[in-house]
LUMSE-260550 format. One record per residue (C-alpha): residue in three letters; x, y, z. Coordinates in Angstrom, 2 decimals. Layout:
N
<site><timar>ALA</timar><x>X</x><y>Y</y><z>Z</z></site>
...
//
This chain:
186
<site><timar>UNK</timar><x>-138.83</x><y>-159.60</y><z>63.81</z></site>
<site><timar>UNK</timar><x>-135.23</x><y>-159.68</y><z>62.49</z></site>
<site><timar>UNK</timar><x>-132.33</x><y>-161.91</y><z>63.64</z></site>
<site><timar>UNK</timar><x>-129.99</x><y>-159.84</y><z>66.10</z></site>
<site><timar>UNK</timar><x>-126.72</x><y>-161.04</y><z>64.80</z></site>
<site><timar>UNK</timar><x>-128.33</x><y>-159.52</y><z>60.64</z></site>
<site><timar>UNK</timar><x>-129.23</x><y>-156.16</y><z>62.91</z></site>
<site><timar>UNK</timar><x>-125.38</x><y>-156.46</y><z>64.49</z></site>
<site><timar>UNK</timar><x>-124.04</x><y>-157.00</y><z>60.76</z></site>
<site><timar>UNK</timar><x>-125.80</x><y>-154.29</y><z>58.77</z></site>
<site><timar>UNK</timar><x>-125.09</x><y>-151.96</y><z>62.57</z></site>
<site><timar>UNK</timar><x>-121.87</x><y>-152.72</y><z>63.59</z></site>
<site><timar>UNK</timar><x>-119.64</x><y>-155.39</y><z>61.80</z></site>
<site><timar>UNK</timar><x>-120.37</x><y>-153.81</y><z>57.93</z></site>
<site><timar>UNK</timar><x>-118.64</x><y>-150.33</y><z>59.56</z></site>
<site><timar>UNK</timar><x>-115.77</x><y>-151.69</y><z>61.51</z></site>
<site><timar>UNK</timar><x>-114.87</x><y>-154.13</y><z>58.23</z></site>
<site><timar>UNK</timar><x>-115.00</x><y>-151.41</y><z>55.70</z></site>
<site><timar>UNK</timar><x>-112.87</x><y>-149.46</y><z>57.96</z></site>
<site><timar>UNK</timar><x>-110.09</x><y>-152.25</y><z>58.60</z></site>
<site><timar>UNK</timar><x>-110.39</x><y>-153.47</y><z>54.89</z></site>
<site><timar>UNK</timar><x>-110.09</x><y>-150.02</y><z>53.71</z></site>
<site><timar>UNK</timar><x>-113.31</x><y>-149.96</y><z>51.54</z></site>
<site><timar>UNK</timar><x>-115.89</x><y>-148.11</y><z>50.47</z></site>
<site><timar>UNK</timar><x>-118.32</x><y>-150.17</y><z>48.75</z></site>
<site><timar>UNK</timar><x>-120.37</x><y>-152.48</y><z>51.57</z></site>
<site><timar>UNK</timar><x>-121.39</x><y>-154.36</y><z>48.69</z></site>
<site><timar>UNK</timar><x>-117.21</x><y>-155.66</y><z>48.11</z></site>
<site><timar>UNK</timar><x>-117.03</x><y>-156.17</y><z>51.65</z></site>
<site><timar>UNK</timar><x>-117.55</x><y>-160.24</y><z>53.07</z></site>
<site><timar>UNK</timar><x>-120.64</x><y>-161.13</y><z>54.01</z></site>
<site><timar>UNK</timar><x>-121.93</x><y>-164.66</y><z>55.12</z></site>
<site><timar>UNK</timar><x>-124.06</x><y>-165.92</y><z>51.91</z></site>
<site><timar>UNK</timar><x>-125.47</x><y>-169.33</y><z>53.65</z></site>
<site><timar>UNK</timar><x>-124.91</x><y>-172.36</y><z>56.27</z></site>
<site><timar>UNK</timar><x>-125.16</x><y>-175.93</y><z>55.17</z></site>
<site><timar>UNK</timar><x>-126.30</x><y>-178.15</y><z>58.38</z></site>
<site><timar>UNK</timar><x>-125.55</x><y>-182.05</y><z>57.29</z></site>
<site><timar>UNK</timar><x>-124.96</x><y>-185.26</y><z>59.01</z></site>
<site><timar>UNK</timar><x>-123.96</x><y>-188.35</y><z>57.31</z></site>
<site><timar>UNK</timar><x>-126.03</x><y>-191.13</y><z>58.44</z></site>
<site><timar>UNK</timar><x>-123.78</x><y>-194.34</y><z>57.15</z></site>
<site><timar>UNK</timar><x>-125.52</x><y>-196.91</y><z>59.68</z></site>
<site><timar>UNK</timar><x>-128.45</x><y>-196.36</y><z>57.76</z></site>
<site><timar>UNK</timar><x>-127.83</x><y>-198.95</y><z>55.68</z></site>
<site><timar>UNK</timar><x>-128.57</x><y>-201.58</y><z>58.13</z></site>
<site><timar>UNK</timar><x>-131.14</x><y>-200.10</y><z>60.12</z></site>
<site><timar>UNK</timar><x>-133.44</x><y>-197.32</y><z>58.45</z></site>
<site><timar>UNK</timar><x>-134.34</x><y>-195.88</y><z>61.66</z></site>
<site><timar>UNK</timar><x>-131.26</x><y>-194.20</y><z>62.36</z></site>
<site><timar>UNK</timar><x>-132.29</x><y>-191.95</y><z>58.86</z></site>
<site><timar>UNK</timar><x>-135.42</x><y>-190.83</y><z>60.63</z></site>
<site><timar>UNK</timar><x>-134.07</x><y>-189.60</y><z>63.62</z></site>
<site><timar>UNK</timar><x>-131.37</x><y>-187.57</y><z>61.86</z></site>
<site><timar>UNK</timar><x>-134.49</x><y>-186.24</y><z>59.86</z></site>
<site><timar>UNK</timar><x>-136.64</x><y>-185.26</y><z>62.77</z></site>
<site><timar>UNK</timar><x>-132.84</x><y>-184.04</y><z>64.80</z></site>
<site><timar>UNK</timar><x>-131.93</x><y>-181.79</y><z>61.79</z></site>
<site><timar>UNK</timar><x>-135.83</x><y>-180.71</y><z>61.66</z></site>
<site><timar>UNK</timar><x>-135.68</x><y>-179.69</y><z>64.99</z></site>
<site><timar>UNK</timar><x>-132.13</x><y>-178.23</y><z>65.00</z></site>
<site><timar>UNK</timar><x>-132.79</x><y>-175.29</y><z>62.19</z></site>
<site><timar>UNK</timar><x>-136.63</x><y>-175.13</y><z>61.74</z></site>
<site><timar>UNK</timar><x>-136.36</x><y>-176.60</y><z>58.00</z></site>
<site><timar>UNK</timar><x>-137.06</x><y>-179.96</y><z>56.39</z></site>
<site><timar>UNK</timar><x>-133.85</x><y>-181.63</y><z>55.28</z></site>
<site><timar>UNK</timar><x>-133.06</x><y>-183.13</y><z>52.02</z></site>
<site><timar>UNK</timar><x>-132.19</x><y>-186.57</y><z>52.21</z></site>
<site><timar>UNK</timar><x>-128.61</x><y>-187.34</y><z>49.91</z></site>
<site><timar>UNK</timar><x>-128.70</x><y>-190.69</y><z>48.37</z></site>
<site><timar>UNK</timar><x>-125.66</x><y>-192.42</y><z>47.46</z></site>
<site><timar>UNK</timar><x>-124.16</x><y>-192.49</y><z>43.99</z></site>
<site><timar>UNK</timar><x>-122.60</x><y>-195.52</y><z>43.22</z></site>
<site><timar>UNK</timar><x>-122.77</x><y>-199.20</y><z>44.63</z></site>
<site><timar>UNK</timar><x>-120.07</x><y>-200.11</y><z>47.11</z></site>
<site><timar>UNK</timar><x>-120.42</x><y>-204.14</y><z>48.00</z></site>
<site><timar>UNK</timar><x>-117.45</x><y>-203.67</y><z>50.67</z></site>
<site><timar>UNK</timar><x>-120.11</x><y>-201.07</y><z>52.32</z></site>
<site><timar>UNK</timar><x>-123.45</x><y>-203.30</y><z>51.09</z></site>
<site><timar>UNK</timar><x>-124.12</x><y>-199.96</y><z>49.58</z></site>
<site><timar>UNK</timar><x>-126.33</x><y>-199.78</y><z>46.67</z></site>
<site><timar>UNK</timar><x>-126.69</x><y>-196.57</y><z>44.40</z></site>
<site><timar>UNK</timar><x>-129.72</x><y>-194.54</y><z>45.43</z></site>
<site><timar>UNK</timar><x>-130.02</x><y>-195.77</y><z>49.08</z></site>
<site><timar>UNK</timar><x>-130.32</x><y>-193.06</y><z>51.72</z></site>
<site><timar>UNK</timar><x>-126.94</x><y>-192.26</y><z>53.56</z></site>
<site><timar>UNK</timar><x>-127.65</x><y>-188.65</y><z>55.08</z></site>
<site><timar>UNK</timar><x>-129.16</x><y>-185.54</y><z>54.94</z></site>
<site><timar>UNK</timar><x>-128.56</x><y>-181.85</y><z>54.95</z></site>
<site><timar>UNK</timar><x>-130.51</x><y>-177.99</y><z>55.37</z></site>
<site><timar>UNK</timar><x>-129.30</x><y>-175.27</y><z>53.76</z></site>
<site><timar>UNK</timar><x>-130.21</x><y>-172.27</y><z>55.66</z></site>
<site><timar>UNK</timar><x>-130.31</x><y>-168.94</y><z>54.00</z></site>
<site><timar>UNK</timar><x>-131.73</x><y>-164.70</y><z>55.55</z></site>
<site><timar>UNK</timar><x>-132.85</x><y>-164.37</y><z>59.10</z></site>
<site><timar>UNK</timar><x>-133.08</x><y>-168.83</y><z>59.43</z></site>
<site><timar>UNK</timar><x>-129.09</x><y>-168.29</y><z>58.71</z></site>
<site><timar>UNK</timar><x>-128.60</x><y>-165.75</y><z>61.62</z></site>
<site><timar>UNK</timar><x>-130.56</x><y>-167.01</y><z>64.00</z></site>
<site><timar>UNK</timar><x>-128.74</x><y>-170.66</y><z>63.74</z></site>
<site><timar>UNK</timar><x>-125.69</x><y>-168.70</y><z>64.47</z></site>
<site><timar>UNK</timar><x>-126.16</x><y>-166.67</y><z>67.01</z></site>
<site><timar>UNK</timar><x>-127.42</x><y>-169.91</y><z>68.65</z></site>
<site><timar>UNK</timar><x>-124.49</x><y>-171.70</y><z>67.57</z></site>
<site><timar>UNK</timar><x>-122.42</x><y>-169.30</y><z>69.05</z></site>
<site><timar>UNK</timar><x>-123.98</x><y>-167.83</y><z>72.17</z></site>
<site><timar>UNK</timar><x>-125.58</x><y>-171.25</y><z>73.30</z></site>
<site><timar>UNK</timar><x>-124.15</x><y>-175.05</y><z>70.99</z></site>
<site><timar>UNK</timar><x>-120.46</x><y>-174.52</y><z>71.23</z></site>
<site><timar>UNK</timar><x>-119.87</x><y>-173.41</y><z>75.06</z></site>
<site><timar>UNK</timar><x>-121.94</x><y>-177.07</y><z>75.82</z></site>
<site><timar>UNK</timar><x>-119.36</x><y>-178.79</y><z>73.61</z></site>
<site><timar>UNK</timar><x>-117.53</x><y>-181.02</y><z>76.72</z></site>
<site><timar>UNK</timar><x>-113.67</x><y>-180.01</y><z>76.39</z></site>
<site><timar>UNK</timar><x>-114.37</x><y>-177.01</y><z>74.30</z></site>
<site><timar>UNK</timar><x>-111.28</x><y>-174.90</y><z>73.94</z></site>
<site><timar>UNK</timar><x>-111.70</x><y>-172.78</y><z>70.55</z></site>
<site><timar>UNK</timar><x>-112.01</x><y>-173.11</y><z>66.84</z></site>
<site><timar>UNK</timar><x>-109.71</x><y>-173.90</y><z>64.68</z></site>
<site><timar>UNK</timar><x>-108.67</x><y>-170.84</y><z>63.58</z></site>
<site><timar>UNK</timar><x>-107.31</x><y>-172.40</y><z>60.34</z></site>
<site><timar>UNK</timar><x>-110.39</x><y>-174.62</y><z>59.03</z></site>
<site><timar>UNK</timar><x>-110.62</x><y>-172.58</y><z>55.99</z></site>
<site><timar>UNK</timar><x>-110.66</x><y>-173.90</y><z>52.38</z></site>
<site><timar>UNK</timar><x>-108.99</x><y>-171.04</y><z>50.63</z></site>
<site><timar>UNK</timar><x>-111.83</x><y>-169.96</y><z>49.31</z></site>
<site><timar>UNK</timar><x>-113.35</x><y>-167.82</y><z>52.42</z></site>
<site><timar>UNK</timar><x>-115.62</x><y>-170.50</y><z>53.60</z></site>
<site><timar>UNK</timar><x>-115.21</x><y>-172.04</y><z>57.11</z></site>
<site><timar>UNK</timar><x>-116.13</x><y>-175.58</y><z>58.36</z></site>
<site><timar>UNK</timar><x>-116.51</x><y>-177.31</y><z>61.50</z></site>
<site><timar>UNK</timar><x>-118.15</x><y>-180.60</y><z>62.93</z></site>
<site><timar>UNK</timar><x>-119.52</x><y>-181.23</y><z>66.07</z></site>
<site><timar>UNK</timar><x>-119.35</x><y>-185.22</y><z>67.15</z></site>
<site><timar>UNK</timar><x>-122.74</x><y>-185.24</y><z>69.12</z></site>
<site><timar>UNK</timar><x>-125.98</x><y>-183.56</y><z>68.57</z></site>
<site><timar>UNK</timar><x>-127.66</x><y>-183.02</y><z>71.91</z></site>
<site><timar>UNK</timar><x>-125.10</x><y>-180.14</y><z>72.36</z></site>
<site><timar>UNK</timar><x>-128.28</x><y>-178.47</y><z>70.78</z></site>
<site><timar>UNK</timar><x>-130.63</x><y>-177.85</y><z>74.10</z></site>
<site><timar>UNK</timar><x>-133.90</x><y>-178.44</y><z>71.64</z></site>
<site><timar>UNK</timar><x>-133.24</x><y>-182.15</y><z>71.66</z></site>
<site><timar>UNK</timar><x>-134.58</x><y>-184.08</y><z>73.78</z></site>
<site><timar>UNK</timar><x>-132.14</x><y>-186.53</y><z>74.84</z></site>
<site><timar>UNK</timar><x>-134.67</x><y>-189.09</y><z>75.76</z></site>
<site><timar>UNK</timar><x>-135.58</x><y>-189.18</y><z>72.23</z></site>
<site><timar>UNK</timar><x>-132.19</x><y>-189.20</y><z>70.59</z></site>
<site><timar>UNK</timar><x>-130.25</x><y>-191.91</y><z>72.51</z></site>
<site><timar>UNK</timar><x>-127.57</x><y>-192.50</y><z>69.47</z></site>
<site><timar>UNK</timar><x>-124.78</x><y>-190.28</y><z>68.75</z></site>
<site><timar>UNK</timar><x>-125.00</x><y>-188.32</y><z>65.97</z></site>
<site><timar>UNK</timar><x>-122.34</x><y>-186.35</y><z>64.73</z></site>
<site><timar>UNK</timar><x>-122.44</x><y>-182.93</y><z>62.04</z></site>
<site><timar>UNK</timar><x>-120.87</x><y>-180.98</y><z>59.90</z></site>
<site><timar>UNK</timar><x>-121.20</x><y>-177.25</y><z>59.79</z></site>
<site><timar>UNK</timar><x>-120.04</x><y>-175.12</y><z>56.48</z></site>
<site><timar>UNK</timar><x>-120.06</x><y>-171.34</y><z>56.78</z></site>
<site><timar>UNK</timar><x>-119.83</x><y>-170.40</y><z>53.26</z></site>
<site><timar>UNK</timar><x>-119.08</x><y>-166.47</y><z>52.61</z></site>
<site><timar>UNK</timar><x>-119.26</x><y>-164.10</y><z>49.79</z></site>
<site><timar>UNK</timar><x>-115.18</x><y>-163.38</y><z>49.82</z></site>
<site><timar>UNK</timar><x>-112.37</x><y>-165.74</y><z>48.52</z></site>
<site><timar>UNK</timar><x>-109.77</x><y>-164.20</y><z>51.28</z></site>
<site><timar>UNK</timar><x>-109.73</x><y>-166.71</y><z>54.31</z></site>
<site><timar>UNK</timar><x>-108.48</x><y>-163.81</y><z>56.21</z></site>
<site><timar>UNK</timar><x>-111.24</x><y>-161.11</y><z>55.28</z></site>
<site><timar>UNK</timar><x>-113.91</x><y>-164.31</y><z>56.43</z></site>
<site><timar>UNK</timar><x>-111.83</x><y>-164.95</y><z>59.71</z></site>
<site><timar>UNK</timar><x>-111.92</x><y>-161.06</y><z>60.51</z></site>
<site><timar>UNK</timar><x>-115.55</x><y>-160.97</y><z>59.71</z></site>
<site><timar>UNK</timar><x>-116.63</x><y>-164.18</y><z>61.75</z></site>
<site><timar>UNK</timar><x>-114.90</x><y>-163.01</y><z>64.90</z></site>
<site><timar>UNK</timar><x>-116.98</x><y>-159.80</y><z>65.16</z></site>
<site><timar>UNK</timar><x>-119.71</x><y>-162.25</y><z>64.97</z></site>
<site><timar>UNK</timar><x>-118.12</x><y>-163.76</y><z>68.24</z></site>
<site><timar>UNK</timar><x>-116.89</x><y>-167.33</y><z>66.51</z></site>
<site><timar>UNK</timar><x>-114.67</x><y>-168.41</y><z>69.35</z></site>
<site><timar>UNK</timar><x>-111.37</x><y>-169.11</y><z>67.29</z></site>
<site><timar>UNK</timar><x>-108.33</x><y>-170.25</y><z>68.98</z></site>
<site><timar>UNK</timar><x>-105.21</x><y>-167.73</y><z>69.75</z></site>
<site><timar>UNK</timar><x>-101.96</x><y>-168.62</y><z>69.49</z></site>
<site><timar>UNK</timar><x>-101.40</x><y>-168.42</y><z>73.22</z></site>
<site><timar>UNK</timar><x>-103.92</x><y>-170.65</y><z>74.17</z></site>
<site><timar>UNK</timar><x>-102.83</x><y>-173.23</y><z>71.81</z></site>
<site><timar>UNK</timar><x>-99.00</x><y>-173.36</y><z>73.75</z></site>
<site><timar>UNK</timar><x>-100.58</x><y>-174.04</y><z>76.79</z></site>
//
């Protein structure tokens, strides 16, 4: 069984890109490379809890066990010490990659309360788009009884082009629900 957004890609999206990019090759042409899933857990300092249940979220959330990020250096204004726990993050690669976003699309960011677009301009210059979502039960396999503290993430598309543009064009045929300029004046 293969992810319908990689069947849509290598189908649809490949043959309309090529055409608007004006290329040949498929191989020059952008293509999403992976998705990094993290949350920074900084009350985990006090309470190490709070690192468990951003474990078991992010578990649930993509289907993968997490890596837990320790901290570098000691901060005594934080009562941080070097190598304590402070979050965790999934890197998602192949048919895992495609089926987080087609859920993040068709299903996590029409829940998101207020939800009026991306920002169409969340790039980094380098072709790779970010964007964080302030509360995890927006993801329908949490339970919320479960997760009763707020948890916030951070979402990085990273793509095989260094043309913002070329990944913008490429992540709306995907269906990423950028932002237009009209709605924006309203």
């Amino acid at each position: 069984m293969s992810a319908r957004l990689q069947e849509q890609y290598q189908k649809e999206i490949l043959p309309g890109l090529a055409e608007k990019l004006g290329r040949k090759n498929p191989h020059s042409l952008p293509k999403l490379q992976k998705i990094v899933v993290s949350m920074g857990v900084g009350s985990a300092i006090s309470d190490k809890k709070h690192m468990e249940d951003a474990l078991s979220a992010l578990t649930e959330i993509t289907g993968q066990k997490p890596m837990v990020c320790r901290a570098r250096k000691s901060v005594a204004a934080f009562k941080l010490r070097e190598g304590s726990p402070i979050g965790c993050k999934v890197t998602l690669r192949g048919q895992r990659m495609y089926e987080f976003l087609d859920r993040l699309i068709s299903i996590v960011l029409p829940r998101v309360r207020d939800f009026r677009g991306l920002n169409p301009k969340a790039f980094d210059r380098q072709g790779n788009y970010s964007l964080g979502l302030n509360e995890q039960l927006v993801f329908p396999e949490l339970n919320p009884d479960k997760y009763t503290r707020p948890q916030g993430m951070n979402i990085a598309l990273c793509c095989s082009t260094s043309s913002d543009d070329e990944s913008r064009e490429m992540l709306s045929s995907f269906g990423m629900p950028f932002r237009t300029e009209e709605e924006k004046q309203n």
